[in-house]
N, C-alpha and C positions, 0 to 999 in steps of 0.2 A: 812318639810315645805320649799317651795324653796326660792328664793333670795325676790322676788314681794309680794309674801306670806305676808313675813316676815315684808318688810319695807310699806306694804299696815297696817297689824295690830301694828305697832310701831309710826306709821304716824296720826292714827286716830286724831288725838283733832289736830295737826296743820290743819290734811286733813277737817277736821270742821269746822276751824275758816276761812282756806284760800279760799276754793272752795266753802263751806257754804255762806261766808260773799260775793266771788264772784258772787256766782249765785243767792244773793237776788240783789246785785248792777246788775246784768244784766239779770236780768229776761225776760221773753219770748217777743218779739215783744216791746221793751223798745226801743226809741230812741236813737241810738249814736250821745250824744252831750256832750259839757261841765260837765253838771249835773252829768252824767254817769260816767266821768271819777273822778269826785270829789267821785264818792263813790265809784269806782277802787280804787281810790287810800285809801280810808280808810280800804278797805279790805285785801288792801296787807301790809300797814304799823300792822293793828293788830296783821294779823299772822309773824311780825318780820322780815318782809322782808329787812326792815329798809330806813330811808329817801333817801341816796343817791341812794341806787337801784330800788329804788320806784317811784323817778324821771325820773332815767331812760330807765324805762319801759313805762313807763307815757308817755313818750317823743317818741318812740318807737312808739307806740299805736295813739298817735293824729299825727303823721308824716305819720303811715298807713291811716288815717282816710282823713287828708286833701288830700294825693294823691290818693284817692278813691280807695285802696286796700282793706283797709275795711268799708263795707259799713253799716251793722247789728251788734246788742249787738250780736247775737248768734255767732259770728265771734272770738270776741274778745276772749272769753278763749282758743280757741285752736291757736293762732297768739300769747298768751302770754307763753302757755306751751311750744309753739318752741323756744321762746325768751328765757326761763330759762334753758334749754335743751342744747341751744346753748351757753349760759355762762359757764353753765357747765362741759361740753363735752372740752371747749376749753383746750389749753395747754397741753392736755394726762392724761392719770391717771394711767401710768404705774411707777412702780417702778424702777429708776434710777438706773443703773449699768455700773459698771466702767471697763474700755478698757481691763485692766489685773489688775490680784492682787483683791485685796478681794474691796469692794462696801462696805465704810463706810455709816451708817445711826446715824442718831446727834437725839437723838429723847429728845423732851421739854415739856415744858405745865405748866398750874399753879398749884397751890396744889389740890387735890380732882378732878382731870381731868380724874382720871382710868389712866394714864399715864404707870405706869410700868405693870398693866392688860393687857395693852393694847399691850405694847414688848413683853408680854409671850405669847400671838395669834398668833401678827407680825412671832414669832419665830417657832412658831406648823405652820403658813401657809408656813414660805420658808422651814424648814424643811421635810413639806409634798412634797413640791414640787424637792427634793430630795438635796437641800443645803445644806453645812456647815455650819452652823452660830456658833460664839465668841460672849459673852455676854460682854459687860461693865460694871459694875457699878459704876458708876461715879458719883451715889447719896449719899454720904460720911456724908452727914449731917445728915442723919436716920439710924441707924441700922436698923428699920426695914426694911428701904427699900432696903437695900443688902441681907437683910433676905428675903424677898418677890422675890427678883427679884433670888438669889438663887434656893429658890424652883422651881420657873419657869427653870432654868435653867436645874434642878433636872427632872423633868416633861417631858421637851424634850432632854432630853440625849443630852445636849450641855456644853460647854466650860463657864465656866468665871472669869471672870479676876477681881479681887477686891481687895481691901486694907483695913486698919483700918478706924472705923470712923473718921473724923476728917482729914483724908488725902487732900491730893491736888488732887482735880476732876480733873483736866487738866493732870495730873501725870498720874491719873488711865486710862482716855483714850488713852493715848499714850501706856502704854504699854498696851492693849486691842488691839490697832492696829498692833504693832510688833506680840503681839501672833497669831493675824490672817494672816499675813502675814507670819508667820514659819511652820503653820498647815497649808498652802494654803485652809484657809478658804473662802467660796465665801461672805460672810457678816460679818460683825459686825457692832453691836447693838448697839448703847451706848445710856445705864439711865443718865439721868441730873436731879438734884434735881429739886423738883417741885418750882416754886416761882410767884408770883402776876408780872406782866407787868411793875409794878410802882416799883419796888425793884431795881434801879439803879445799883447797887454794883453786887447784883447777876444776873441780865443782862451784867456784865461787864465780871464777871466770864464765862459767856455763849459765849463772846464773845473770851476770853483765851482759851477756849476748842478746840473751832474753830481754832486757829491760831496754836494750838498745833499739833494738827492731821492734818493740812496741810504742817506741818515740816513735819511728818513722811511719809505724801502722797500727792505730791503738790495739786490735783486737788477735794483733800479729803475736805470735806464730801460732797459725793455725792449725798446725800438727806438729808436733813434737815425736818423732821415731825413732825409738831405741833399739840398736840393733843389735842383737843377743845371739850367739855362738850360740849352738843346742847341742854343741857335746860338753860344754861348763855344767850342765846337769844343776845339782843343787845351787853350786857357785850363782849362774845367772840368776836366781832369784836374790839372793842378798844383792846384786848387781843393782836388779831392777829396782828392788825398794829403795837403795839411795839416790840413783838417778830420777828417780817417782818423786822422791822429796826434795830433791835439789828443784826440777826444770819441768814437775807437773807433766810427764808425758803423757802422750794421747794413743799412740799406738807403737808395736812391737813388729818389727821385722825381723825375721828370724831368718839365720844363717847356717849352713854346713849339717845340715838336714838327712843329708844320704850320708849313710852309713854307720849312721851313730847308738847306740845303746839308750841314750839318754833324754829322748825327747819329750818322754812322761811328765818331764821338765816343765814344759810349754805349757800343762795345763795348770801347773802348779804358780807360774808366774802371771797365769791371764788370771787365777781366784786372786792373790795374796796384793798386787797391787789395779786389779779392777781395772785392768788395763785390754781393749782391745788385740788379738793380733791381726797385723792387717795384711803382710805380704809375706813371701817365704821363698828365700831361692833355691832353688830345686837341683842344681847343679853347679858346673863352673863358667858355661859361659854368657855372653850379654845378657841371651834372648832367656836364660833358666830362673825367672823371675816369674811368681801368680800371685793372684790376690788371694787371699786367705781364703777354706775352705774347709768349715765345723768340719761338714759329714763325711769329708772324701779324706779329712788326714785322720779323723776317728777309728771310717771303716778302713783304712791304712793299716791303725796301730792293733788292730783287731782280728784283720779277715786276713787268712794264709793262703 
């Protein structure tokens, strides 16, 4: 099943709620006027698009309308699929890579995000593509998830660097990065324990990680990925803007994709914190990982 396949059958119930609720608000030969846009706009806040990007698509849309670029309802869904396409799309959704020496990745998220799933994809896709990668674990406060993140390591015949439970995450990444740095490894990975947005202390710790592996590589970490469940719907945004401000992310990996109502989501967190999305996994297992794709998750959330 190819990429479109995939997130066209993963899409369904947002693609229901969004395009469904759109094409009752603008049904055939329906005046564009006021009215029209009041139930645009209820159709985009349902499917999670959320107020502030809601507005300003809204704004978008009666700015084409007053300067007579758009004239007919039948106009407006494809003038709003560009607009979401083009937020999108902005910024790149290429994975960051550093001048010389191995390309740290800082990867976050809250508890229950698939998070460390999610580095054992990350790690089968740069692998496939013939990389070195060093694991981190730097999740110290779970055994199991040094245990987890182990097997993954085991799985794709990679390196990693761990300590006792209970250790100094900030410790464990730094030597994570020296060992990639002696293997002339082209990446390392590093797990960070999972934690809620509102956990002040262990945002603080997120923010030590950070300064640690900057010691070790001024310009380090060269991508920061935060990995966002897309049925937390509104949630993931308040998620994203404190992890934005804690640890300056660089781009968004997005998780549990099929079957969710709420992935209207994803455009709401790529405007509100300016943040790239760069990867998306597509199912449950290794290989259900792709690089991000404006047009193909647009015409997804869109075409029946």
């Amino acid at each position: 099943m190819g990429l479109f396949d995939k997130l066209k059958k993963g899409l369904q119930k947002t693609r229901d709620l969004l395009a469904g609720g759109l094409r009752r608000a603008l049904f055939l030969g329906r005046k564009l006027d006021e009215s029209l846009l009041t139930d645009l706009e209820a159709a985009l806040l349902k499917a999670d698009v959320g107020p502030r990007t809601t507005t300003a698509l809204l704004d978008e849309v009666r700015a084409a309308w007053k300067a007579k670029t758009l004239t007919t309802s039948e106009e407006v869904e494809p003038f709003l699929r560009a607009r979401i396409v083009e937020r999108l799309r902005s910024g790149g959704t290429s994975l960051a890579k550093a001048a010389s020496g191995p390309t740290v990745i800082l990867v976050c998220g809250v508890n229950g995000s698939d998070k460390t799933t999610s580095i054992g994809k990350l790690t089968k896709y740069l692998k496939a593509g013939g990389r070195r990668v060093v694991l981190g674990a730097a999740d110290t406060f779970r055994a199991a998830a040094v245990e987890q993140l182990t097997i993954w390591s085991e799985r794709n015949g990679v390196e990693i660097v761990k300590q006792a439970t209970g250790a100094d995450p900030a410790a464990v990444a730094f030597d994570a990065v020296h060992a990639a740095q002696k293997r002339g490894a082209d990446y390392v990975v590093i797990d960070t324990a999972g934690r809620l947005h509102t956990q002040t202390n262990l945002m603080q710790e997120l923010e030590k990680i950070r300064r640690v592996v900057k010691k070790a590589i001024p310009d380090a970490p060269h991508e920061t990925l935060l990995v966002i469940d897309a049925t937390n719907g509104q949630n993931a945004i308040r998620q994203a803007e404190q992890f934005h401000k804690a640890v300056a992310v660089t781009g968004i990996f997005v998780t549990k994709l099929d079957g969710t109502a709420k992935a209207g989501a994803l455009i709401a967190v790529r405007d509100v914190i300016g943040v790239p999305v760069k990867f998306i996994g597509t199912g449950e297992t290794i290989d259900d990982i792709a690089e991000f794709d404006a047009e193909a998750f647009t015409a997804a959330m869109f075409e029946g």
